[in-house]
C-alpha positions in Angstrom: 50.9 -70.6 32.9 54.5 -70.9 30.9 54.6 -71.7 27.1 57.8 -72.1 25.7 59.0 -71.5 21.8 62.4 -72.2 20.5 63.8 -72.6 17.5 66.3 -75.1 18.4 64.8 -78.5 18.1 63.4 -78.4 21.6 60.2 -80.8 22.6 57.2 -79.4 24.0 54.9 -81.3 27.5 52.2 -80.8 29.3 51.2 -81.8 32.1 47.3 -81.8 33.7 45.2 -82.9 36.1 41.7 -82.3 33.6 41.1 -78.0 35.1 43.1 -76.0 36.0 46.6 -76.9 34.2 49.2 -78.2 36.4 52.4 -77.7 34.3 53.1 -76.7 30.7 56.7 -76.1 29.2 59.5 -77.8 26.8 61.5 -80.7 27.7 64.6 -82.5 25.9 63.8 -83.7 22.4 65.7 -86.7 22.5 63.1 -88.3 24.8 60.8 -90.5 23.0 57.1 -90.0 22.1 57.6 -86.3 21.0 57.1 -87.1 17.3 53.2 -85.7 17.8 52.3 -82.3 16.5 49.5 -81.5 18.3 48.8 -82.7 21.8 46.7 -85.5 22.5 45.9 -86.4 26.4 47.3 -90.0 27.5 46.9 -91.0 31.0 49.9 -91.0 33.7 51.3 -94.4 34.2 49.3 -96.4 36.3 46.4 -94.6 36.7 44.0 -95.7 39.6 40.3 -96.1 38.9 39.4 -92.5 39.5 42.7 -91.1 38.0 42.3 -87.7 36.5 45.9 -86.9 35.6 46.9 -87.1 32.3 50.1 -85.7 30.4 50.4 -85.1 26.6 53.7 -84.9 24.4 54.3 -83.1 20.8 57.0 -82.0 18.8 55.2 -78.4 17.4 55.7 -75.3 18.4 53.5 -73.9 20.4 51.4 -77.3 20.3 50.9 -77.8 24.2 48.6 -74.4 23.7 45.4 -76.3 23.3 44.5 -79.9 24.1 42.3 -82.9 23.6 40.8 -84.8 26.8 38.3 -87.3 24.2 40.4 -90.3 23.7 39.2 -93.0 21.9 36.8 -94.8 23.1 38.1 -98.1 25.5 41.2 -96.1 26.5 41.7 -97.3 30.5 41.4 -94.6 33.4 40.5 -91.9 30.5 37.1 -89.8 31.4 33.9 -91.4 29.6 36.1 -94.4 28.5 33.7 -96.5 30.6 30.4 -97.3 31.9 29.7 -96.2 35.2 31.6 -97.5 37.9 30.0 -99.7 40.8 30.2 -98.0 44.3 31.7 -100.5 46.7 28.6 -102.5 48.6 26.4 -101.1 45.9 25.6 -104.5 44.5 25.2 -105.7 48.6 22.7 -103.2 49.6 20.6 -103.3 45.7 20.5 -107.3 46.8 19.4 -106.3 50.5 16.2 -104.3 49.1 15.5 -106.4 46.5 15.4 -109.2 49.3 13.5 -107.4 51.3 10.5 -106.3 48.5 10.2 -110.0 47.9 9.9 -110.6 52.0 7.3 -107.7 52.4 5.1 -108.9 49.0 4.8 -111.9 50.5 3.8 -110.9 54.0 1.4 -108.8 52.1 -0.1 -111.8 50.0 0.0 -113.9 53.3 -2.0 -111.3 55.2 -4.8 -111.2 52.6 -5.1 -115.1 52.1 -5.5 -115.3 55.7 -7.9 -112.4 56.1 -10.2 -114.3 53.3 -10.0 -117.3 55.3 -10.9 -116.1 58.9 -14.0 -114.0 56.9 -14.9 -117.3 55.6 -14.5 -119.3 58.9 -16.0 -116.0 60.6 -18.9 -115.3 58.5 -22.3 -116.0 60.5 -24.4 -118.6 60.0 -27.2 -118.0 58.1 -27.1 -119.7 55.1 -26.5 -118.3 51.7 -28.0 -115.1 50.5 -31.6 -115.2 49.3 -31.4 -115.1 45.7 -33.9 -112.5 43.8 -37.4 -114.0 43.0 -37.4 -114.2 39.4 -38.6 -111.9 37.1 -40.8 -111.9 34.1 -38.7 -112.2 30.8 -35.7 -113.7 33.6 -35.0 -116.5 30.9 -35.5 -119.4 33.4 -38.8 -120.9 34.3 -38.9 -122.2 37.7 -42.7 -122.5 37.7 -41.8 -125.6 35.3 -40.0 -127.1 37.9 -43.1 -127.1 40.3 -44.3 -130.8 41.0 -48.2 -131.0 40.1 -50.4 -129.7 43.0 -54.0 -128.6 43.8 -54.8 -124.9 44.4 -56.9 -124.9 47.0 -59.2 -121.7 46.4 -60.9 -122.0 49.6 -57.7 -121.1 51.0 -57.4 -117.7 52.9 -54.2 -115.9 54.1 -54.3 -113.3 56.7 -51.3 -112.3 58.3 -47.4 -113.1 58.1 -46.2 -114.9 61.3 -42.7 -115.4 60.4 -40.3 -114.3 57.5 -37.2 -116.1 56.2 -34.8 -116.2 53.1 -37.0 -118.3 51.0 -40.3 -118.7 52.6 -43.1 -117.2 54.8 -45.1 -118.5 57.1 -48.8 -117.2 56.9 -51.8 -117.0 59.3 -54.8 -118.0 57.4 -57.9 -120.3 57.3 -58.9 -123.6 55.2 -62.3 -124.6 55.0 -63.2 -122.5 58.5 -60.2 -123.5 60.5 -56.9 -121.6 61.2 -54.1 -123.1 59.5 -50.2 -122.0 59.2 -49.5 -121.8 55.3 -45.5 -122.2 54.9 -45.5 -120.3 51.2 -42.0 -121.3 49.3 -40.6 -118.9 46.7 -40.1 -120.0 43.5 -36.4 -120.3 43.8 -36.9 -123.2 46.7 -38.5 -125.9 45.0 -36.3 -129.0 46.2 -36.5 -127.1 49.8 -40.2 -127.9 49.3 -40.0 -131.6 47.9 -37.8 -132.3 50.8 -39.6 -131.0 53.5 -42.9 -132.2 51.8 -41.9 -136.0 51.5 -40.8 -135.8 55.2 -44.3 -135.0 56.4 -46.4 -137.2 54.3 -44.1 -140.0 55.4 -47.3 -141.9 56.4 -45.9 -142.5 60.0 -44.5 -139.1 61.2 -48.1 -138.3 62.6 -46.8 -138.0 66.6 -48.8 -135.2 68.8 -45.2 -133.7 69.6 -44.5 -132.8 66.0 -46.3 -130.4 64.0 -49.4 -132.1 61.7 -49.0 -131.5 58.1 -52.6 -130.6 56.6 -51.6 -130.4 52.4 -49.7 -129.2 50.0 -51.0 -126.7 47.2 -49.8 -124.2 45.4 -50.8 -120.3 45.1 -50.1 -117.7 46.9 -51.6 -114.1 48.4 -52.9 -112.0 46.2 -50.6 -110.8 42.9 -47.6 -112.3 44.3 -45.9 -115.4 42.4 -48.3 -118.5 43.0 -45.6 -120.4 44.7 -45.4 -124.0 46.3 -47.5 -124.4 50.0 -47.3 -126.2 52.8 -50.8 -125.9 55.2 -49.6 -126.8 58.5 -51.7 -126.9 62.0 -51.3 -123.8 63.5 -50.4 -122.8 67.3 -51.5 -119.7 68.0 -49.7 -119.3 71.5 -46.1 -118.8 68.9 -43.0 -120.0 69.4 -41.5 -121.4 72.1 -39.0 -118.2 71.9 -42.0 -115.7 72.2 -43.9 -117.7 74.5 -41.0 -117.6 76.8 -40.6 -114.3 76.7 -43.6 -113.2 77.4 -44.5 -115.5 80.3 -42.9 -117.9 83.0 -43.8 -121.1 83.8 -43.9 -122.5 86.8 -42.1 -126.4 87.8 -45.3 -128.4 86.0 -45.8 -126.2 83.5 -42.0 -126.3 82.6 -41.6 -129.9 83.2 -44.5 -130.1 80.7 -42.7 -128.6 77.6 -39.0 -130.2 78.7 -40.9 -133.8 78.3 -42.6 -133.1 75.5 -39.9 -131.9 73.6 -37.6 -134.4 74.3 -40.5 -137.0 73.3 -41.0 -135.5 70.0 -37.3 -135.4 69.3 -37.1 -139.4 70.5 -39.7 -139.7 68.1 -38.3 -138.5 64.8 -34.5 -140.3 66.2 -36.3 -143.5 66.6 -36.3 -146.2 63.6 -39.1 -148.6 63.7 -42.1 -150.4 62.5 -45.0 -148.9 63.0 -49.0 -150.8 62.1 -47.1 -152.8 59.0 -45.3 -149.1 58.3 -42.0 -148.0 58.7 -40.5 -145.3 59.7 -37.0 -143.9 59.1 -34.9 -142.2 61.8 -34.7 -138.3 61.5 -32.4 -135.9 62.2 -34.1 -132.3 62.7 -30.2 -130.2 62.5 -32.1 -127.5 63.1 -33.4 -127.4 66.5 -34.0 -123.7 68.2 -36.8 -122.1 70.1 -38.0 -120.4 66.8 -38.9 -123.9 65.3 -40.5 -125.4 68.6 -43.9 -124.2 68.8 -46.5 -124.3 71.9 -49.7 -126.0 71.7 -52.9 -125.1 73.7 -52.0 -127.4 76.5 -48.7 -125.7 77.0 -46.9 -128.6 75.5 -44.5 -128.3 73.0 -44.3 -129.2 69.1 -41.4 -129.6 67.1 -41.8 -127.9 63.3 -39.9 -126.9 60.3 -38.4 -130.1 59.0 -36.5 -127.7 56.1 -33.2 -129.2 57.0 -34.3 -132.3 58.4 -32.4 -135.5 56.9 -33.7 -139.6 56.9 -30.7 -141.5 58.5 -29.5 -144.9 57.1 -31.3 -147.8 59.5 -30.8 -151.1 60.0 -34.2 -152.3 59.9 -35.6 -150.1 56.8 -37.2 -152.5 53.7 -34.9 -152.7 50.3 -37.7 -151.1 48.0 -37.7 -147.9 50.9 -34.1 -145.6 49.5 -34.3 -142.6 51.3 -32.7 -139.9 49.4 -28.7 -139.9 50.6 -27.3 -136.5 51.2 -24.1 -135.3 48.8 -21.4 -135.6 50.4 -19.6 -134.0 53.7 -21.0 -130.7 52.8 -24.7 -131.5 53.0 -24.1 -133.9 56.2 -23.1 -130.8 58.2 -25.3 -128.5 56.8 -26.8 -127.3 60.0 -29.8 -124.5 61.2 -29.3 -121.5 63.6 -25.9 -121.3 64.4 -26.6 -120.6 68.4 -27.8 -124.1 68.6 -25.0 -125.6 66.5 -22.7 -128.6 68.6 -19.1 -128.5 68.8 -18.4 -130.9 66.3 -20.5 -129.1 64.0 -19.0 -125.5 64.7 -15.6 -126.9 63.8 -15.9 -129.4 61.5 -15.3 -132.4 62.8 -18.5 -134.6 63.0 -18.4 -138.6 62.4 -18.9 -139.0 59.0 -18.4 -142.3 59.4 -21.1 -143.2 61.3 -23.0 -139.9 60.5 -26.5 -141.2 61.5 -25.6 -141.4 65.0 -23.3 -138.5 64.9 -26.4 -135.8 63.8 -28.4 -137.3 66.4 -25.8 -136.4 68.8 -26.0 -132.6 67.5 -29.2 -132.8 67.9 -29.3 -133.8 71.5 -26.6 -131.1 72.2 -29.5 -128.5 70.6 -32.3 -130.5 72.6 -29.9 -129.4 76.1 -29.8 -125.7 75.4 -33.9 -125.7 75.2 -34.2 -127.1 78.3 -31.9 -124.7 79.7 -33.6 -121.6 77.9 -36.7 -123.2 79.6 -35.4 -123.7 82.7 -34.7 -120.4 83.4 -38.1 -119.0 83.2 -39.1 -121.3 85.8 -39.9 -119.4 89.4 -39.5 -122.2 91.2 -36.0 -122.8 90.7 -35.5 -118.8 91.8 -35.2 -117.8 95.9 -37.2 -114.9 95.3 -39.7 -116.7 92.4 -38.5 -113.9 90.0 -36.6 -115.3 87.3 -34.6 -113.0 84.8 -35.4 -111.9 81.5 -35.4 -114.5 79.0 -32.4 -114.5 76.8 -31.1 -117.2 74.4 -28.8 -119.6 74.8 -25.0 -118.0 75.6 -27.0 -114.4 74.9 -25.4 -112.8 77.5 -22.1 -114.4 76.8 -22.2 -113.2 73.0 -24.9 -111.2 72.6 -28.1 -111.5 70.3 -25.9 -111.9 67.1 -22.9 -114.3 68.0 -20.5 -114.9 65.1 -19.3 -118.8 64.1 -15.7 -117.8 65.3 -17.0 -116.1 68.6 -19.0 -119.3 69.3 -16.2 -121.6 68.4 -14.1 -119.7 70.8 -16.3 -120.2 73.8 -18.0 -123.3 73.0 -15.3 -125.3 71.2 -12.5 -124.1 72.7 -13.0 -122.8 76.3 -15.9 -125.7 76.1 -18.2 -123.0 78.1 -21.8 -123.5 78.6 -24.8 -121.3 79.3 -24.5 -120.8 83.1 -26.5 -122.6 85.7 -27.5 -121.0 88.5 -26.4 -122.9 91.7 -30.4 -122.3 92.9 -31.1 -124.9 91.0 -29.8 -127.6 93.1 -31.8 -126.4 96.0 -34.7 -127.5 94.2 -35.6 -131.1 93.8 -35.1 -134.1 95.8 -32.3 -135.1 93.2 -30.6 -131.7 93.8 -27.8 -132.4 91.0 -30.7 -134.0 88.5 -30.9 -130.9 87.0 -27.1 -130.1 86.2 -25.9 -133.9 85.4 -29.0 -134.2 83.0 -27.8 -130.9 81.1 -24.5 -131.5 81.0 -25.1 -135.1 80.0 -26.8 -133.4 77.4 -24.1 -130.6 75.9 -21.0 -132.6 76.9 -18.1 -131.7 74.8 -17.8 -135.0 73.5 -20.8 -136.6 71.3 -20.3 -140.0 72.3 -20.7 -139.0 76.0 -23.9 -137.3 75.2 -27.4 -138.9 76.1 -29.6 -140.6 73.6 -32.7 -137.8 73.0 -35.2 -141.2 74.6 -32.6 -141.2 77.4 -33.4 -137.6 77.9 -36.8 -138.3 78.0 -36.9 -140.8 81.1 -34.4 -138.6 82.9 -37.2 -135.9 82.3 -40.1 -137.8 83.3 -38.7 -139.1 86.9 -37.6 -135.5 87.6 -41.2 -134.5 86.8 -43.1 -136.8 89.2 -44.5 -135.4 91.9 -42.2 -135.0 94.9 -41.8 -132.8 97.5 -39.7 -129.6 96.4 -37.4 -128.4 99.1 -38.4 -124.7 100.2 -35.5 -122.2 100.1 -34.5 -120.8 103.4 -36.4 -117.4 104.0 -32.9 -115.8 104.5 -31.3 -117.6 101.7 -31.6 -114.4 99.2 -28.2 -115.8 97.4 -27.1 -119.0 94.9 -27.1 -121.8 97.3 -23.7 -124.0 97.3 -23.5 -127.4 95.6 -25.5 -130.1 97.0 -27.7 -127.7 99.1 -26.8 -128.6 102.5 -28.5 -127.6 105.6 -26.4 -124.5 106.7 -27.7 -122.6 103.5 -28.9 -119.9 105.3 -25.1 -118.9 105.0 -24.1 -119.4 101.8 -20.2 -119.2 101.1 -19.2 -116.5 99.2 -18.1 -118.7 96.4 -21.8 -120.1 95.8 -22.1 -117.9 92.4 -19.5 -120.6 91.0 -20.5 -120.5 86.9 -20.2 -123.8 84.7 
């Protein structure tokens, strides 16, 4: 480093770029801008935007010694003089994430509003959750809601048959004779009105429906003294247990297909009845749990809990059945297994809903007869039917799931499968098929009217010579049965 002193009236520079200094020493004092006595940094001329060479001139001696590098503030291409500068393609790539936080909150809000949806449309079936019986001190009395009604002391309860979110059906005795005693909780009042005006309708007695006995009110011992139904009681269970406990041979099954399919006619059918008239019905909740067998191996058709009186044509204007409220209660439906198509996705008539939930309920009608069907030796080379199982059981399994039934029954339009044996049967070898799929057909209009069912039922039940399998026929037999099926084509295990 050089520092100059003269006494002649020399000027004084200096020269830097910031650390280390570049150049220090005296220049001619006739050049401007040496009037300074100290030495205060100035940027060179034309600085770029990162410049960091600056140059100072005084007229002192000695005064290039020390220096400033703080200029006032504002001073262009001095250190600190302004805010920090912007990278080239900084603003680009800030824009880019941004862009790209928005894009992924989104798919993250997208992803969650359609989870909710497919856990609402995926949910199964079973109605809401049972609320809480209510407790003492609860603040609402539902025992005030409770229409007037006898309690019947005689009354006797012995066992629980069947248990559901609101109710339980009891084993138990009135007045010597075994009774079913449907006991509501306090929570299901209007389930109970409703199903209660249904049965006393004065012209619902039919010997395929179950026969209302009373209504009362009470309950088994210290529990809360609920609403009753007392119901005639079947004591050979459901048509689910009875089934799986026993076959049936072609009589015998031909005998509970009728008979259900006459009871259903029954509660479809609008007419006049000895001066009384009677609405049409639609059960919606047709399974094998709510078909019971009577002693004569016939069948019943019971819990009217989601039953619904269908606008008629010929009813009387003082007779205003109570009219459901709106879309939602139109579609309510039962057991989801037995649920139709149009039901499953949404799309049932409401315009002409009356005829649209009798369709549904042929469709749930169809699958019976098949769960009966299959417990039927004769329609079986060996007479040794399968295990029962419930309609598309083993398709889905014992606890199918809305979405897993609207994929295979919606939209594959698959049906429980039917054994080509069957054919091989009867004198009408495709009765058997045509009649079910008549029955389940994908579209509601195409479906059979439940008294339809019936008389297709009835001529396949008359007594006609069954045509023997082939000893040697231990496989499905092909379509149509023909002579040669003691060689069945390897195809002849064709499903639906």
């Amino acid at each position: 480093m050089l520092l100059a002193s003269s006494s002649m009236m020399l000027g004084t520079l200096g020269l830097w770029v910031l650390l280390p200094i570049a150049v220090q020493g005296c220049r001619d004092s006739d050049e401007p801008d040496c009037e300074a006595s100290h030495c205060e940094l100035s940027p060179r001329a034309h600085p770029g935007p990162r410049s960091t060479l600056f140059t100072c001139s005084c007229g002192t001696d000695f005064c290039n010694a020390n220096y400033s590098h703080l200029p006032p503030p504002g001073s262009p291409g001095t250190p600190g003089s302004q805010g920090p500068q912007a990278v080239p393609g900084e603003s680009i790539w800030m824009v880019l994430v941004l862009l790209g936080l928005f894009l992924l909150l989104l798919l993250l809000l997208g992803s969650i509003v359609l989870a909710l949806l497919r856990r609402k449309a995926c949910r199964v079936q079973g109605g809401p959750e049972p609320e809480p019986e209510p407790e003492p001190g609860s603040g609402r009395d539902w025992s005030a809601e409770l229409p007037e009604l006898p309690e019947l002391p005689e009354l006797c309860f012995s066992q629980v048959i069947w248990e559901g979110g609101h109710t339980v059906v009891w084993a138990g005795q009135l007045q010597g004779k075994l009774v079913a005693i449907k006991a509501f909780s306090l929570r299901a009042v209007a389930q109970f009105q409703a199903e209660r005006a249904l049965y006393e309708l004065p012209s619902l007695q039919h010997d395929h429906i179950v026969r209302f006995i009373t209504a009362s009110r009470g309950g088994p011992g210290p529990l809360p003294r609920g609403p009753l139904l007392v119901l005639e009681l079947h004591p050979k269970g459901s048509l689910c247990h009875y089934l799986t406990q026993h076959t049936s041979d072609w009589g015998s099954s031909m005998r509970m297909a009728l008979s259900l399919a006459r009871g259903l006619a029954f509660l479809h059918e609008e007419r006049w009845q000895n001066g009384q008239y009677k609405p049409g019905i639609a059960h919606r909740d047709l399974s094998s749990q709510n078909v019971l067998i009577r002693e004569d191996g016939s069948c019943a058709i019971g819990d009217l809990g989601l039953a619904l009186v269908l606008p008629g044509l010929t009813q009387p204007p003082t007779w205003a059945p109570t009219q459901p409220r709106g879309p939602a209660a139109i579609m309510e439906a039962g057991t989801q297994r037995y649920m139709a198509p149009e039901l499953l996705d949404k799309t049932l008539d409401l315009q002409d809903w009356g005829t649209a939930l009798r369709q549904a309920d042929v469709y749930s009608l169809a699958l019976l007869l098949w769960e009966i069907l299959s417990r039927c030796p004769d329609l079986w080379p060996d007479s040794r039917p399968p295990p029962f199982q419930l309609a598309y059981e083993a398709e889905l399994g014992s606890t199918p799931t809305t979405c897993e039934l609207w994929t295979l029954a919606v939209e594959e339009r698959r049906r429980p499968y039917i054994p080509s044996t069957w054919h091989c049967f009867t004198t009408d070898p495709g009765g058997l098929r045509e009649l079910l799929e008549d029955c389940w057909d994908a579209d509601p209009e195409a479906r059979l009217t439940a008294e339809c069912v019936q008389q297709r039922l009835a001529a396949l039940a008359r007594p006609q010579e069954a045509r023997p399998f082939p000893e040697s026929c231990t496989h499905d037999c092909p379509p149509l049965c023909p002579e040669d099926c003691l060689s069945p084509p390897p195809h002849c295990h064709s499903p639906l």
